[in-house]
N, C-alpha and C positions, 0 to 999 in steps of 0.2 A: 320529303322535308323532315317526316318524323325521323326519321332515321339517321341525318343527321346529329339528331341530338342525344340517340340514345343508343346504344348498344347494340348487333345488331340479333344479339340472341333476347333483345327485352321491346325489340321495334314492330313486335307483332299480340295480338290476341289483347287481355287486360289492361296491361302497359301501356301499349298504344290508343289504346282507346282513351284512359284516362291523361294521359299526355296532350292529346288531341284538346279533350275538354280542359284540361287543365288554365287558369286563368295568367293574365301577363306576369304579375309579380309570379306565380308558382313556378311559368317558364325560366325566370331569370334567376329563383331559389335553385330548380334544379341544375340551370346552366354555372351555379356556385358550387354546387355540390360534386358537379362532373366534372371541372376544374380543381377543388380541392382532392379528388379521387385521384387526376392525373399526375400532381403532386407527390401525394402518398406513395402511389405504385411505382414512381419512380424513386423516390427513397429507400421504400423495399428493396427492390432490385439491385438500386447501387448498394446499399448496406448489405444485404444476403452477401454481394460478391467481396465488400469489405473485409468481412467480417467473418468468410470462408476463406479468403488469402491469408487475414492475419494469422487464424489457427494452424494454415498450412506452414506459412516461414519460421511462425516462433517457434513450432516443433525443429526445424529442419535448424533455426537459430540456436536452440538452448543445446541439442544434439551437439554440433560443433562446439559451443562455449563448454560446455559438462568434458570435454573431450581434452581443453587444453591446461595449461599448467600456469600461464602466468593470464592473469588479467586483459595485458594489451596486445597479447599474438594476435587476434583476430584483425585489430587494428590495425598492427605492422604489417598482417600481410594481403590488406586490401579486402577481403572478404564482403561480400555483400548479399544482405538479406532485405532488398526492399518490399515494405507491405509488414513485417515483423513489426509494431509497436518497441517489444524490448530490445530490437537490432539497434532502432533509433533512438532508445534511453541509453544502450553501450555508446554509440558514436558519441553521445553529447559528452559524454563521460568521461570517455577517452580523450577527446579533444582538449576536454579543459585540463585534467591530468596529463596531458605532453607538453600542453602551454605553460604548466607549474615547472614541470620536469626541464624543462630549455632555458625559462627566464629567470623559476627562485629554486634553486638546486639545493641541498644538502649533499655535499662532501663528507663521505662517510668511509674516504679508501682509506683514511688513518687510521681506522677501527679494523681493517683489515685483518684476518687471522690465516695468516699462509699456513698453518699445519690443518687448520681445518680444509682449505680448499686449495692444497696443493695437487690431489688426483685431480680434481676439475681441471687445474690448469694443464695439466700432463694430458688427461684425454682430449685437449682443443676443445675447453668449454671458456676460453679465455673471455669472450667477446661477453658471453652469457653472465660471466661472475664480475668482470667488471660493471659491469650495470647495475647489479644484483645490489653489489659495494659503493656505489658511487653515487648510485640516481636515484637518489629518494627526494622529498618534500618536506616541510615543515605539515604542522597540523596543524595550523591554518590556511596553508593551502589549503590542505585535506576537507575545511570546512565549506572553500569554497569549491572542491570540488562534490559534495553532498548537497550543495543548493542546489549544483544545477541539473545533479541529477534527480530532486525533486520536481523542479521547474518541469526536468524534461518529460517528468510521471505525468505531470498534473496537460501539459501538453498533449501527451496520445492520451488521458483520458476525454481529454475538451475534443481532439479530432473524434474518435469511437465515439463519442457522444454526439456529433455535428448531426444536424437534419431530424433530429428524431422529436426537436418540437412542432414539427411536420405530423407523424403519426399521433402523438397525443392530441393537437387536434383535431384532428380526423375522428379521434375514436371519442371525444367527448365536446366536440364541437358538432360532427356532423350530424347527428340526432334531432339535437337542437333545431338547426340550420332546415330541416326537412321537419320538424316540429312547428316552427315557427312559418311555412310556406302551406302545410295542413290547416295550419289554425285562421292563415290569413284567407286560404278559400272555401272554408268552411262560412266564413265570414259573411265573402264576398256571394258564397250562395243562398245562406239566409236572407242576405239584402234582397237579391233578386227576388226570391221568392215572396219576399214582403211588398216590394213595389208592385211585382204580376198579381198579387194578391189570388194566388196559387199557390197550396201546400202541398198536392202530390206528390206520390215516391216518383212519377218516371219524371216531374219536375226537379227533386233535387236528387235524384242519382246520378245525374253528368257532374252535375258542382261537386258532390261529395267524395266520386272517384278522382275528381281531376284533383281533387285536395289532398286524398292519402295518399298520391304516387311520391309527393315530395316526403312526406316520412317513409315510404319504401325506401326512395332513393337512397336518404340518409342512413337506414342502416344498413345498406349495401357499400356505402364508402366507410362507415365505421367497424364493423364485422372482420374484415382483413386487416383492417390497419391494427385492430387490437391482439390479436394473435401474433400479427409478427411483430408489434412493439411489446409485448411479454416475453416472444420469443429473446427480442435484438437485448431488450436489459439485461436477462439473464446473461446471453454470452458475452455482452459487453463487461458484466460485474465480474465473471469467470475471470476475464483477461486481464482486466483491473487489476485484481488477487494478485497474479499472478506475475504482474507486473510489478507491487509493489513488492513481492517476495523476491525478486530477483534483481532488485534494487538494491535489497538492503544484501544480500549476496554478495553482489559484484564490490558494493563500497567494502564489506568486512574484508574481500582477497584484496581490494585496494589496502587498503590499510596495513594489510600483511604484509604486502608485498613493497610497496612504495612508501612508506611512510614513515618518519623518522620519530619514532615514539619514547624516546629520551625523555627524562623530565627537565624542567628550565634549570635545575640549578647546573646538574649534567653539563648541559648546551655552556652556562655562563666559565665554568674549569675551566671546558678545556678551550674556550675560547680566550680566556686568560692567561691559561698557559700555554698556546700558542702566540698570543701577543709577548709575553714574559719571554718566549725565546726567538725571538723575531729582533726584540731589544738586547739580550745578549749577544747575540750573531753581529749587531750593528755595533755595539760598543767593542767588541775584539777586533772589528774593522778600521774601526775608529783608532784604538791602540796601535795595530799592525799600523799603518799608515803614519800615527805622530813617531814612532822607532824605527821605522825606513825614513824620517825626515831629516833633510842633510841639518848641522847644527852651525850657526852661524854665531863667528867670534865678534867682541866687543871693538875690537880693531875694525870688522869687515864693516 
């Protein structure tokens, strides 16, 4: 039965003995304590392997992105890194930047300078330079595409971060928890020994061992959890860094590259003098048309 309850490398010699003597409340502290433990070790486990994929894809992720030339190649050609944190702050990224790019466009082919990108077009970089010219954003798009790659930061740090209010309890609960199951059968042994109206030591050394197993216990489930939760902060804050570094990266080649950085008054020209010849073009319409109109006499 004892063995049940406890380990089977602690189900024998000390342990066991004091387990045995241990009083009902101590049984149900330790039986808290060995469920908060299973808890813990399983957050370890799952985190260690979390937390060793993500260092592997981001490597393998930043590799490929350091490698390409525009921002959303990665995107256009499907690429996938799951388990990368910064793979899935690019996706969000890109996503809401192609949804800018499709529904509020800036037209920029009339800025167009064919002497500058006449060899591009001669080497079949046609597709490339039309894009280059034509599919940019406003910077307000641009602003909403900086939300959401914030959003999407603040996101993988909340996921890197999930479960690990699991080890902090462990590591400054479990103590306690085997403190407070010591103090109660230390308690519960004095009583005894006051009612028997017996103070001997071989009277209260079963109460007193069955009492300090629950603070064994407790620092046996805080001891691990606190090394690998100093361990997991630390690489969590590494990735963090490094996250938010490559955030602010990715937005600066957005920007470069997609963005339509004109000042307003700029924008307001030549949007006026595009309307200004939009109305000239219709008034000579207009003309042509009343001087092809046949003329009708006073008679007819």
């Amino acid at each position: 039965m004892t063995s049940f309850f406890l380990p089977p490398l602690f189900a024998s010699g000390a342990l066991q003995f004091a387990f045995e003597k241990s009083t009902l409340e101590g049984k149900i502290t330790i039986g808290s304590l060995l469920v908060l433990s299973l808890f813990s070790w399983t957050i370890i486990l799952t985190k260690f392997y979390q937390l060793y994929r993500a260092r592997k894809m981001s490597k393998k992720f930043y590799a490929a992105y350091s490698s390409t030339r525009d921002p959303m190649e990665i995107f256009r050609k499907g690429e996938e890194f799951d388990g990368a944190p910064a793979y899935q702050l690019y996706v969000s990224g890109a996503e809401e930047l192609s949804y800018h790019l499709k529904n509020n466009p800036v037209d920029v082919s009339r800025r167009a300078r064919p002497d500058r990108d006449a060899e591009q077009f001669k080497s079949g970089e046609t597709d490339l330079v039309a894009k280059s010219i034509s599919t940019k954003i406003h910077s307000g798009s641009f602003d909403a595409v900086k939300v959401t790659l914030e959003e999407a930061a603040a996101a993988e740090a909340m996921s890197l971060e999930k479960g690990m209010i699991v080890l902090s309890t462990a590591v400054s609960g479990g103590p306690f928890i085997g403190l407070l199951g010591t103090v109660w059968g230390v308690m519960e042994t004095f009583a005894g020994i006051a009612r028997a109206n017996s103070a001997s030591l071989t009277a209260m050394a079963p109460g007193v061992a069955g009492a300090l197993i629950a603070t064994v216990i407790g620092l046996l489930v805080a001891i691990p959890a606190m090394f690998a939760y100093n361990f997991m902060v630390t690489s969590i804050r590494a990735i963090t860094q490094e996250l938010d570094g490559f955030a602010s990266r990715y937005a600066t080649q957005i920007d470069h590259k997609y963005v339509d950085n004109r000042a307003l008054g700029e924008e307001v020209k030549e949007a006026n003098a595009e309307l200004a010849e939009r109305i000239v073009i219709a008034l000579r319409s207009g003309q042509d048309q009343l001087r092809d109109a046949p003329v009708l006499s006073n008679r007819d």
